[in-house]
Backbone as numpy.savetxt, mean C-alpha at the origin, in Angstrom:
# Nx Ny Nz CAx CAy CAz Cx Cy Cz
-11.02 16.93 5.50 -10.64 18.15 4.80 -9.91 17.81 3.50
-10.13 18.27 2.30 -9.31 18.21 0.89 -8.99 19.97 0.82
-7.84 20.01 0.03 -7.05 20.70 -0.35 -7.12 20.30 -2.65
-7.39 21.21 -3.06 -7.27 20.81 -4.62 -5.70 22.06 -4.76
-5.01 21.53 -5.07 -3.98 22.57 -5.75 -3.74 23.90 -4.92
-3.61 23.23 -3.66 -3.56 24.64 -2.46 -4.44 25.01 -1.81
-5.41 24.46 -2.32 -7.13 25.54 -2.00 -8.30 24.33 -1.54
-8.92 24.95 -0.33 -10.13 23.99 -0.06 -11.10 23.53 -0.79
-11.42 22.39 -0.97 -12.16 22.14 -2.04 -12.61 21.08 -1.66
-13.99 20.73 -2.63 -14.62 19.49 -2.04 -15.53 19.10 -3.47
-14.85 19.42 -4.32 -15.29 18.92 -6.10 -14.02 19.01 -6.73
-13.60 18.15 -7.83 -13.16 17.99 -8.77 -13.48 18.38 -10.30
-12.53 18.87 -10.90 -12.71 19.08 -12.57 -13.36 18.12 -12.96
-14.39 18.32 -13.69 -14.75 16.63 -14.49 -14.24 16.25 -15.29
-13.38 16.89 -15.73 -12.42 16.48 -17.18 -11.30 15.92 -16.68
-11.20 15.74 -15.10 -9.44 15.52 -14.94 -9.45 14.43 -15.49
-8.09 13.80 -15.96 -7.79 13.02 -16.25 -7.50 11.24 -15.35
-7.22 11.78 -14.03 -7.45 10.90 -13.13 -8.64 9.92 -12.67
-9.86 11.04 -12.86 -11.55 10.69 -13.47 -11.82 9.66 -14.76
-11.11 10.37 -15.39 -12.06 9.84 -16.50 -10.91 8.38 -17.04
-9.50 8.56 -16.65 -8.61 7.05 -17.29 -7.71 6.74 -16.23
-7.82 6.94 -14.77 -6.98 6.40 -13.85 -5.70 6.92 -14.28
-5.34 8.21 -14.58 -4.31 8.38 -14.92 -3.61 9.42 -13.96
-3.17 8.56 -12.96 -2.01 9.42 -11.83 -1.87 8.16 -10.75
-1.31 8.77 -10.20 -0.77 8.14 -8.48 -1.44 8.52 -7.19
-1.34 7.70 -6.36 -1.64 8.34 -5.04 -0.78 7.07 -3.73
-0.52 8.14 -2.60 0.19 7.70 -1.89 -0.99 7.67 -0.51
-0.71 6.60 -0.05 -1.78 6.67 1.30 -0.58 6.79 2.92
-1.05 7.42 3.64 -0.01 7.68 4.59 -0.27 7.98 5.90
0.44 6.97 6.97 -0.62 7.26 8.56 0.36 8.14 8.94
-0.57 9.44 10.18 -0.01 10.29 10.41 -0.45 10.13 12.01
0.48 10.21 12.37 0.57 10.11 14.01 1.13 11.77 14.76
0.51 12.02 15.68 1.03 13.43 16.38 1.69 14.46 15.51
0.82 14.52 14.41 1.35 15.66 13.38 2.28 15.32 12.67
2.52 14.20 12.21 3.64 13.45 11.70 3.39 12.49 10.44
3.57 12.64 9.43 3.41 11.80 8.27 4.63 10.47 8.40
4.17 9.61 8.24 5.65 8.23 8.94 6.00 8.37 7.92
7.01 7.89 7.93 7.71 7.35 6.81 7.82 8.46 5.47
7.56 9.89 5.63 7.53 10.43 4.70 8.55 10.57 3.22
9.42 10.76 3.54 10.78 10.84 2.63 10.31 9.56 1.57
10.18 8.36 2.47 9.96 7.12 1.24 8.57 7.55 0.34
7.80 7.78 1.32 6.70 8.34 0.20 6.79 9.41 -0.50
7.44 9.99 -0.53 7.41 10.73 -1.65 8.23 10.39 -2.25
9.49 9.89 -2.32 10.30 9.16 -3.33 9.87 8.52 -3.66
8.43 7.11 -3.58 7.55 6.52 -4.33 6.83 7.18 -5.48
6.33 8.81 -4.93 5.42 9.14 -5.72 5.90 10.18 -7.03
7.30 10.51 -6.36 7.91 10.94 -7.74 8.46 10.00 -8.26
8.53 8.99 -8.01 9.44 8.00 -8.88 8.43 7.25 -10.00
7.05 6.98 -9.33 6.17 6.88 -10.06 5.54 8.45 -11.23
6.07 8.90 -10.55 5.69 10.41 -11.72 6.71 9.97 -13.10
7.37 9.82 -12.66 8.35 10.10 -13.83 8.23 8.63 -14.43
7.63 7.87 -13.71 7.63 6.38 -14.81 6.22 6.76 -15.83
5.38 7.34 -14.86 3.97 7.87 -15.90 4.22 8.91 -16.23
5.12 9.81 -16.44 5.51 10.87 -17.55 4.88 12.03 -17.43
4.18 12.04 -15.67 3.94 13.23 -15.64 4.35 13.87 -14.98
4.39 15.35 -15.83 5.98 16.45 -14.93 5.14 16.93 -13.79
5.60 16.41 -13.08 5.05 16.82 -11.19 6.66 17.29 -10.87
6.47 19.11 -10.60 7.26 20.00 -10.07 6.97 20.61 -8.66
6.10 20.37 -8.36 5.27 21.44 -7.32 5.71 20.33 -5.95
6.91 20.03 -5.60 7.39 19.58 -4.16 7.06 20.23 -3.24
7.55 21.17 -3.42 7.65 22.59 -2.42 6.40 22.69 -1.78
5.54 22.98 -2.96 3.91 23.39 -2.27 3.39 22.00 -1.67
3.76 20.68 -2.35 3.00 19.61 -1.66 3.40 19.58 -0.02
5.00 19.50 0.00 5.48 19.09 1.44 4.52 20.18 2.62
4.16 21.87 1.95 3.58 22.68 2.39 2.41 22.31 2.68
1.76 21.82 2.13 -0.17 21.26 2.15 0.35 20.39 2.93
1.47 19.13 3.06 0.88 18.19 3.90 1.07 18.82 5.03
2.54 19.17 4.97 2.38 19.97 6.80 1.26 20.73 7.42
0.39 21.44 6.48 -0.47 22.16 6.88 -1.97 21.30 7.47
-1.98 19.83 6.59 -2.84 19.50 6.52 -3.10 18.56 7.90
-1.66 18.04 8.14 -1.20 17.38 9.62 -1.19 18.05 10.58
-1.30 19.25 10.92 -0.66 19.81 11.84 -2.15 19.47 12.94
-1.87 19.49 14.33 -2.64 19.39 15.04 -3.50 17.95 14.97
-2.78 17.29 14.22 -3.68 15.52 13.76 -2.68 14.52 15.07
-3.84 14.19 15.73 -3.46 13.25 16.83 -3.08 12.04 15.71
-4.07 11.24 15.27 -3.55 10.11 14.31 -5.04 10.00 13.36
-4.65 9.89 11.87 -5.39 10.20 10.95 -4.59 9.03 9.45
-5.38 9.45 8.70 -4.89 8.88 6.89 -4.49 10.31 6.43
-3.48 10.23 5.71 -3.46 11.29 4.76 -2.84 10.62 3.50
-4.29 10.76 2.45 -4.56 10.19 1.11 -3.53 11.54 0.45
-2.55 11.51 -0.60 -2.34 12.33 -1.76 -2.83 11.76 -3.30
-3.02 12.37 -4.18 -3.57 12.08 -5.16 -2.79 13.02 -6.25
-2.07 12.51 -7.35 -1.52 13.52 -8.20 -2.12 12.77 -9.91
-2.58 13.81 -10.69 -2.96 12.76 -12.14 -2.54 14.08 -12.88
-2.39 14.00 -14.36 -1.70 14.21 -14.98 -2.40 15.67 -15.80
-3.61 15.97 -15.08 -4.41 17.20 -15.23 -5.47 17.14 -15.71
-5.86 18.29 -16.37 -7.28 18.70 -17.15 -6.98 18.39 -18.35
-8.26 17.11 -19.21 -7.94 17.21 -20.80 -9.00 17.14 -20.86
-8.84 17.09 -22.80 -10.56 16.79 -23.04 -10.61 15.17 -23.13
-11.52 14.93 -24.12 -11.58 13.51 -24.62 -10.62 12.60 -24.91
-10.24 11.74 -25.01 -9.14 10.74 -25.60 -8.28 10.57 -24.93
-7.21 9.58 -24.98 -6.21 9.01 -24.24 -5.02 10.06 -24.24
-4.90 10.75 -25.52 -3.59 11.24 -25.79 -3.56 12.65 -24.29
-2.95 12.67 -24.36 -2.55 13.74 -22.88 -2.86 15.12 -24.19
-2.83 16.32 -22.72 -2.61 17.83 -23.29 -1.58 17.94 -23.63
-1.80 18.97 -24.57 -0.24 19.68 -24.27 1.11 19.88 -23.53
2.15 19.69 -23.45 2.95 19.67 -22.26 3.15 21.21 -22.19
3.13 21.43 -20.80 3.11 22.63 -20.06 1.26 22.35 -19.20
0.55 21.21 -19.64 -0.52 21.25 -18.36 0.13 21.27 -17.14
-1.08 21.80 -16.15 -0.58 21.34 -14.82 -1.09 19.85 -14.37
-0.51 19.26 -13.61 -1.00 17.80 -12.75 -1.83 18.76 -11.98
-2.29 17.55 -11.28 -3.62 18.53 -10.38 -3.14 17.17 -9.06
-3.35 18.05 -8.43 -2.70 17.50 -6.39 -3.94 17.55 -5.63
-4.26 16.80 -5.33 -5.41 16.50 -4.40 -4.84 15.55 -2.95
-5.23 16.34 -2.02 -5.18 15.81 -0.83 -5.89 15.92 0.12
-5.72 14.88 1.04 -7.20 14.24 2.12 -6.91 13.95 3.25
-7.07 14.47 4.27 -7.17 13.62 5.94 -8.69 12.97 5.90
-8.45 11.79 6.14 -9.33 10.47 6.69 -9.52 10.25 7.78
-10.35 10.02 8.85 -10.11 9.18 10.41 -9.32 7.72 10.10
-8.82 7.68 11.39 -7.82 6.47 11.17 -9.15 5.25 11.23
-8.75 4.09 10.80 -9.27 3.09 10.71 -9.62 2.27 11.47
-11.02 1.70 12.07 -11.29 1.31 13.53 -10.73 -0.41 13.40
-9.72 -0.15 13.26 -9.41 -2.14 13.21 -9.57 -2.74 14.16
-10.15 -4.14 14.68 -10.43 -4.99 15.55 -8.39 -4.63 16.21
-8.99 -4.74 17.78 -7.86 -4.78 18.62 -6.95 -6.56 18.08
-7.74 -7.39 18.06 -7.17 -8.47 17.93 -6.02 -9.04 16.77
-6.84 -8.20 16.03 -6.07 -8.08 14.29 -4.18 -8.76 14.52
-4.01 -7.63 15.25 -2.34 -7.21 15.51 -1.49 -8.75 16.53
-2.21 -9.25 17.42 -1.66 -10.18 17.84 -2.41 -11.74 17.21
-4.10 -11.59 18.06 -4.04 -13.32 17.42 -4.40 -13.59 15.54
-4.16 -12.53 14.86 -4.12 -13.16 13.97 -5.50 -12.57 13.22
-5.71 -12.50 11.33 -6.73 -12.18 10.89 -7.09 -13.26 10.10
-8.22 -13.56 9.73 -8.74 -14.64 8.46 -8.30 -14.09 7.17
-8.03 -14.81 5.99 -7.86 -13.56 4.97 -8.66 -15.06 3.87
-9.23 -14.01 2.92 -10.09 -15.17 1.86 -8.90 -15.26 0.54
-9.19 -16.33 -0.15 -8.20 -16.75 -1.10 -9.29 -16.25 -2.39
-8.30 -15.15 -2.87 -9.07 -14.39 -3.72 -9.10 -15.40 -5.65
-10.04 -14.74 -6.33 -9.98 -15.77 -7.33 -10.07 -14.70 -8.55
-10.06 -13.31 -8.28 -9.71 -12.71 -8.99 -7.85 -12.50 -9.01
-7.66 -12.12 -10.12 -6.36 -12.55 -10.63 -5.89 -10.88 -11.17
-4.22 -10.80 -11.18 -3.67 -9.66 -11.05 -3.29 -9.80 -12.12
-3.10 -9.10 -13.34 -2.81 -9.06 -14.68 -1.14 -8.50 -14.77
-0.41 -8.49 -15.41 0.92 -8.58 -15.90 0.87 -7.48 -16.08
1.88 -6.64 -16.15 2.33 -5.25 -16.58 3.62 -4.79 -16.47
4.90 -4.88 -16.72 5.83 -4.05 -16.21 6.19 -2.87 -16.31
5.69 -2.28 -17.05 5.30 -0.60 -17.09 4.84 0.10 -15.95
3.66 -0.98 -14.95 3.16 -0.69 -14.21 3.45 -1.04 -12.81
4.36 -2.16 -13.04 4.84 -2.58 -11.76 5.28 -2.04 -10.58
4.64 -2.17 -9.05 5.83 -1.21 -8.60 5.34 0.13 -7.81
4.63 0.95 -8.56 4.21 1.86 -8.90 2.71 2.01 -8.12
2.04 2.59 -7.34 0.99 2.76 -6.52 0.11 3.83 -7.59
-0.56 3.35 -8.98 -0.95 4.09 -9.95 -2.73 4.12 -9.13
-3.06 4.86 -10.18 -4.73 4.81 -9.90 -5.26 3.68 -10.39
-5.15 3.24 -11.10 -5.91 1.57 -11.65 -5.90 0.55 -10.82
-7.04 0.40 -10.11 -7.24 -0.66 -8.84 -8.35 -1.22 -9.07
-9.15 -1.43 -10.54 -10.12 -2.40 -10.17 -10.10 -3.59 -9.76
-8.75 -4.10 -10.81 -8.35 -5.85 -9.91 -8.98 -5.70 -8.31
-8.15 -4.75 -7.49 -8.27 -4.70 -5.82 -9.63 -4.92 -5.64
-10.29 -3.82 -6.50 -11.98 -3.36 -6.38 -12.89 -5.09 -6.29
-13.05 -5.67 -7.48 -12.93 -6.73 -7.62 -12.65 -7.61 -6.28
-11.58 -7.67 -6.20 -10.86 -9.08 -5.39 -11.53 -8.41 -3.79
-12.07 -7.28 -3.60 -12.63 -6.92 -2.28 -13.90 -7.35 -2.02
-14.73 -6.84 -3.22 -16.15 -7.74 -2.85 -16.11 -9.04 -3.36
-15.43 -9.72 -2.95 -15.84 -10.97 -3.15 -16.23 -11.34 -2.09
-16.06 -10.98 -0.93 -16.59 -11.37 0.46 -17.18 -10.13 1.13
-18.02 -10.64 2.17 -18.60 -9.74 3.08 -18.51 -10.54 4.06
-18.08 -11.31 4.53 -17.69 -11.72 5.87 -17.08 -10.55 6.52
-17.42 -10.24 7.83 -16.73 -8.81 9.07 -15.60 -9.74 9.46
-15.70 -10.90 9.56 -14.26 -11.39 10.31 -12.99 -11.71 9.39
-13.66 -11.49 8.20 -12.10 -11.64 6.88 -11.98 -10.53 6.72
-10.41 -10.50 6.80 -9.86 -8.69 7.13 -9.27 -8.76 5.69
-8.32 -9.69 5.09 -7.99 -9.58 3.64 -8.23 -10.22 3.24
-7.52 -10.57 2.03 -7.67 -11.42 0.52 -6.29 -11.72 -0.16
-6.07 -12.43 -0.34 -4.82 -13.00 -0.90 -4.75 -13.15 -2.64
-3.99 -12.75 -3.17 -4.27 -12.30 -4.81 -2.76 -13.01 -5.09
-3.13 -13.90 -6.12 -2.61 -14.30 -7.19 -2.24 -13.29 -8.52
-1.24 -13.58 -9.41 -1.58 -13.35 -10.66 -1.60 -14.43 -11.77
-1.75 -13.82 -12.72 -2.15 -14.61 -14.11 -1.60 -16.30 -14.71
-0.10 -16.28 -13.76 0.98 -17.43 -13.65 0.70 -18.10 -12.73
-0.29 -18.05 -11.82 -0.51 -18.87 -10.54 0.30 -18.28 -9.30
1.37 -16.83 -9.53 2.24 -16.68 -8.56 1.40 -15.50 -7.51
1.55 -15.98 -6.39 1.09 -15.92 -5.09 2.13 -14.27 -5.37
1.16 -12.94 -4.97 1.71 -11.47 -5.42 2.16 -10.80 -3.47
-0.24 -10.48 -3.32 -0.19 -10.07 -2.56 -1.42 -9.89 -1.83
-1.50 -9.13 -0.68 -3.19 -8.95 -0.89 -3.90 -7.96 -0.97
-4.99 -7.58 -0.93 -5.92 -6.04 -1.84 -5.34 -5.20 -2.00
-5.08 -5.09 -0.31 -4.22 -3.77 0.38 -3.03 -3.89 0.72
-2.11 -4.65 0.88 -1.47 -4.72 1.43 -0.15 -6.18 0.49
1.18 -6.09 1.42 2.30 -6.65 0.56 2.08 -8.15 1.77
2.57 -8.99 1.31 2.95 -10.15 2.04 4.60 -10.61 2.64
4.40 -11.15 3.66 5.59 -11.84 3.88 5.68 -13.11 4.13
6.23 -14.34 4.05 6.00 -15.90 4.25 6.92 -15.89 5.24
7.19 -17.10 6.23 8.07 -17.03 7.53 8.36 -18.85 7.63
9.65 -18.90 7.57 9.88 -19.95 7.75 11.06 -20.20 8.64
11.08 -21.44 9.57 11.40 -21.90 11.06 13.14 -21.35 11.18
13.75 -20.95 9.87 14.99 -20.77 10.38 15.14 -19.22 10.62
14.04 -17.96 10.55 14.20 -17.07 10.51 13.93 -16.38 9.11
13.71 -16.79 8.43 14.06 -16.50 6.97 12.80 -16.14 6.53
12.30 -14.43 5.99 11.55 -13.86 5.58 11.61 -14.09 3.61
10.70 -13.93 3.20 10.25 -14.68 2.34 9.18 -14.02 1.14
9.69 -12.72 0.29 8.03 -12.26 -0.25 8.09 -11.84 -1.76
7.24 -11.75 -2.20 7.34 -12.14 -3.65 7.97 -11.10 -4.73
8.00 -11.91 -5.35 8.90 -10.85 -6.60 7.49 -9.62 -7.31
8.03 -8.55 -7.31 7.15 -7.81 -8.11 7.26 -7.07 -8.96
8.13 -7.63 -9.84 8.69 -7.22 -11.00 7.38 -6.83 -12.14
6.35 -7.88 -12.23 5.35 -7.61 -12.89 4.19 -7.09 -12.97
3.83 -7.46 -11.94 2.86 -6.41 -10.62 2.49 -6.63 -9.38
1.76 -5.51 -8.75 1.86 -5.85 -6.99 2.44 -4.07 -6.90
2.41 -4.06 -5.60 3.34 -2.63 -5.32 4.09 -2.48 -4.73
5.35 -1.72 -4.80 6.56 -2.11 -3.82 6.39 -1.32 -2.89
5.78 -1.78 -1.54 5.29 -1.17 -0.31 6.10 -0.63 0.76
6.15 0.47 0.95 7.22 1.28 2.06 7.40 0.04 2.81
6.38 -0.48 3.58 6.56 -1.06 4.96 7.61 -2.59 4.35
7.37 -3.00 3.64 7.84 -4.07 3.37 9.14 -3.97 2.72
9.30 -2.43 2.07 11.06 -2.46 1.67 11.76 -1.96 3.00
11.03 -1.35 4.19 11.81 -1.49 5.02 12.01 -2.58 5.87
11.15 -3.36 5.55 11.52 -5.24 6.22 12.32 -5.50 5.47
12.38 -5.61 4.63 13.49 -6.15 3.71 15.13 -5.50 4.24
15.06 -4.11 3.89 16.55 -3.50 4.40 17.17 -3.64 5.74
16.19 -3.66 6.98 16.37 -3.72 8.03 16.24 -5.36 9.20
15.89 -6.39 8.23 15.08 -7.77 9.06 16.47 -8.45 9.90
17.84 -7.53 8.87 19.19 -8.50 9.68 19.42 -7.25 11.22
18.23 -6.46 10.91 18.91 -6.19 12.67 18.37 -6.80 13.69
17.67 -7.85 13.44 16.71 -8.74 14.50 17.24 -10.38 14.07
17.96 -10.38 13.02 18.64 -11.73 12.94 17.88 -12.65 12.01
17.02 -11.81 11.16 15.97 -12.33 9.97 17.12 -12.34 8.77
17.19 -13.14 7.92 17.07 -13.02 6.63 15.80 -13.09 5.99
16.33 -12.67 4.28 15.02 -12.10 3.70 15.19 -12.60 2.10
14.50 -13.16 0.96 14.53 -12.78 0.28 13.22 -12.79 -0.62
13.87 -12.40 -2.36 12.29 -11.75 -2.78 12.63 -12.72 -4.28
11.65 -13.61 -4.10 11.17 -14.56 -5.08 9.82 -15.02 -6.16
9.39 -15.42 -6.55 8.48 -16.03 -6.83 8.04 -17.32 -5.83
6.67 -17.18 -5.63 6.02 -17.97 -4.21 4.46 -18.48 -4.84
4.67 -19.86 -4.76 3.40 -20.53 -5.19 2.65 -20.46 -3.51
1.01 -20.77 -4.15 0.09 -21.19 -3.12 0.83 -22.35 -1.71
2.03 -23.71 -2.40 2.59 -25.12 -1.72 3.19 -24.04 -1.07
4.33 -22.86 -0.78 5.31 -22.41 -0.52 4.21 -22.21 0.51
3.02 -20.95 0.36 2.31 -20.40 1.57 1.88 -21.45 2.54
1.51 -22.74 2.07 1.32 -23.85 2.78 2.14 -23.95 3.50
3.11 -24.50 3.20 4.14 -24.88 4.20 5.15 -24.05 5.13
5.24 -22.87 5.20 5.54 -21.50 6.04 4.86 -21.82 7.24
5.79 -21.32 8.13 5.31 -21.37 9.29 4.49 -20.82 9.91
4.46 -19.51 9.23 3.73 -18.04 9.56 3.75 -17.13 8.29
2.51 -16.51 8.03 2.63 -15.55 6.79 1.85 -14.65 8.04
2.06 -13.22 7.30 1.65 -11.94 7.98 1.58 -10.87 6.87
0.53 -10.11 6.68 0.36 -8.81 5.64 1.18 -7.40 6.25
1.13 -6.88 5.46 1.92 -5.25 6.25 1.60 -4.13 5.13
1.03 -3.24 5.68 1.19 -1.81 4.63 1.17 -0.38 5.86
1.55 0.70 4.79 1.75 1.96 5.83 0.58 2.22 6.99
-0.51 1.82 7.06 -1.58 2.24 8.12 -1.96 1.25 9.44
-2.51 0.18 8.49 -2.22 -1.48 9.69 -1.38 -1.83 10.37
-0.16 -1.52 9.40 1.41 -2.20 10.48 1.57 -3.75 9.56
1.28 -4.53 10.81 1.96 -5.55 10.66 0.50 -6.49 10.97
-0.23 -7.28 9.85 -0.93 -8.09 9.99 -1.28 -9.74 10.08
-0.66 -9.99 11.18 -0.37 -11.51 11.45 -1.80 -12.32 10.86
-1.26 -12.87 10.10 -2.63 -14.47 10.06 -2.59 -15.46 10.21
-4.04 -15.83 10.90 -4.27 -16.96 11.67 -5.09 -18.12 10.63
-5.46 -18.18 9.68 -5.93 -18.51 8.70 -6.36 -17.98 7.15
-5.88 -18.61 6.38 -5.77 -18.74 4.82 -7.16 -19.69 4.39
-8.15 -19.59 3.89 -8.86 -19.95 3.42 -9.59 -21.27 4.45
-8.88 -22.86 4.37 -9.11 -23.25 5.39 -7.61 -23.61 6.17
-6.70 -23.47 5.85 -5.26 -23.71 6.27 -5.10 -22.32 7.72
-4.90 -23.11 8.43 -4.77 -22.60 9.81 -2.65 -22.51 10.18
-2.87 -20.89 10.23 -1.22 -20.34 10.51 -1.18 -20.46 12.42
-1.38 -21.35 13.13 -0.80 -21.21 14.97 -0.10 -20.29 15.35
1.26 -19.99 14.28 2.28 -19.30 15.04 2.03 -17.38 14.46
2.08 -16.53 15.47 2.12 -15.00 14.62 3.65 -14.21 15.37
4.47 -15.77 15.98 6.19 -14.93 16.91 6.75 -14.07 16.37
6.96 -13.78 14.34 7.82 -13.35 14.18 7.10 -12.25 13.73
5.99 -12.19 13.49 5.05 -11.00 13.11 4.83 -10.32 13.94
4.58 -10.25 15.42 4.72 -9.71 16.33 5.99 -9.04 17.07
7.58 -9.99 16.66 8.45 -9.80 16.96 8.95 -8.26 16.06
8.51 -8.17 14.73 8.77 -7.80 13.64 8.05 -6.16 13.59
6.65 -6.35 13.84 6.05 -5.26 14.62 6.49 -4.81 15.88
6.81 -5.42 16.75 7.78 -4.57 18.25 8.94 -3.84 17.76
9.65 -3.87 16.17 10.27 -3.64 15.75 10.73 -2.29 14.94
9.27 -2.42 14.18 9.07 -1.25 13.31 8.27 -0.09 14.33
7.85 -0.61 15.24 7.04 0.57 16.08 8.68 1.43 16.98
9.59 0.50 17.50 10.62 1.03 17.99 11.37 2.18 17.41
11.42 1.77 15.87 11.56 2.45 14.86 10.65 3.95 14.33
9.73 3.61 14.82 8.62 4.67 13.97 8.10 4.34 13.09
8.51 3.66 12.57 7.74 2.96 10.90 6.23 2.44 10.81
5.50 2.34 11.91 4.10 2.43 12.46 3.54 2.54 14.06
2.79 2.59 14.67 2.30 2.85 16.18 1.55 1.51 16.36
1.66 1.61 17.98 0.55 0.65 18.34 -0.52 0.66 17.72
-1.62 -0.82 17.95 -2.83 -0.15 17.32 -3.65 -0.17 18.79
């Protein structure tokens, strides 16, 4: 089901602006027993990203309204939002101020992930497309994802679940979908700086705030390819998957997934994702 600006719909303006220059945000979000997780952070993502892309998104009220409406009665589902900066004509320069943004939203079926994913571990391919620099953009869950687009087909293997993305400096970011964490033997969580780009992922700023209630430290650096080598355990995480332990990096084989699993018994206690 989509919702355009309150109303059922199942076409888009062709002029939006989101169409034609990637120009808006969108928040992706698992919804369990009528329940959007983690909501509050997502939407403090997606206005925070409004106001870094300069577009006046006022309409809270009615969104929090559509999603509730759109969840209600959802055993467990996706719920995609989509906000861009409206209807223009041609050219980069925006309308007039006083356009409206235009709100688009989506329930998805949840995602049939292999049962195994979550404990022994996923393959992920070492991507060779490369994440370009931006700090304007950093951060920020914008519409411009061809890099991702890109760095996804590079494989069709069914048993490689991600891809591991570099950027332009050689620094180890993240992967398609999802944020990284590195794990090393004293407890000590480990994930990259994303000051330049990458996205700062609900699930992973709440690893970060919360890892000393399980006796983790954490911090957020710059991380070469040698660093991922030598970790004991790396694991992916974003709002829908959870917590994605891996068992192999290209040909480098990860044995251990203790603290990724420990880490997920964690956030599910919490709410911050469900079994899969």
């Amino acid at each position: 089901m989509f919702l355009l600006n309150g109303q059922s719909a199942d076409n888009i303006d062709p002029l939006d602006r989101g169409l034609h220059y990637g120009d808006g945000l969108f928040e992706t979000i698992a919804v369990v027993n009528g329940q959007p997780l983690c909501w509050d952070k997502h939407l403090e993502r997606l206005l925070f990203g409004c106001e870094r892309l300069k577009i006046n998104f006022n309409d809270v009220d009615d969104l929090e309204s559509e999603v509730s409406s759109l969840c209600e009665n959802v055993d467990r589902a996706v719920l995609k939002i989509t906000i861009t900066s409206g209807v223009g004509g041609r050219g980069y320069q925006r309308p007039e101020p006083g356009t409206t943004p235009t709100r688009l939203l989506a329930i998805h079926p949840w995602p049939d992930y292999p049962g195994g994913n979550s404990t022994q571990g996923i393959q992920v391919h070492l991507c060779s497309t490369r994440l370009g620099i931006n700090r304007g953009l950093a951060g920020i869950k914008h519409l411009n994802r061809l890099e991702q687009v890109l760095a996804r087909n590079e494989w069709d293997d069914t048993n490689t679940m991600e891809g591991l993305m570099l950027d332009n400096n050689d620094n180890v970011i993240a992967g398609t979908m999802s944020n990284l964490f590195v794990v090393f033997p004293d407890k000590k969580l480990i994930t990259a700086d994303l000051s330049l780009c990458g996205i700062q992922g609900i699930v992973r700023q709440y690893i970060l705030d919360h890892c000393a209630d399980i006796t983790y430290t954490s911090e957020v650096k710059n991380l070469s390819l040698d660093d991922i080598y030598s970790a004991s355990e790396i694991f992916f995480c974003n709002s829908v998957a959870g917590i994605m332990p891996v068992s192999q990096l290209a040909n480098h084989k990860f044995p251990s997934q203790l603290a990724a699993n420990e880490i997920k018994q964690f956030l599910i206690s919490r709410g911050v994702m469900v079994p899969s």
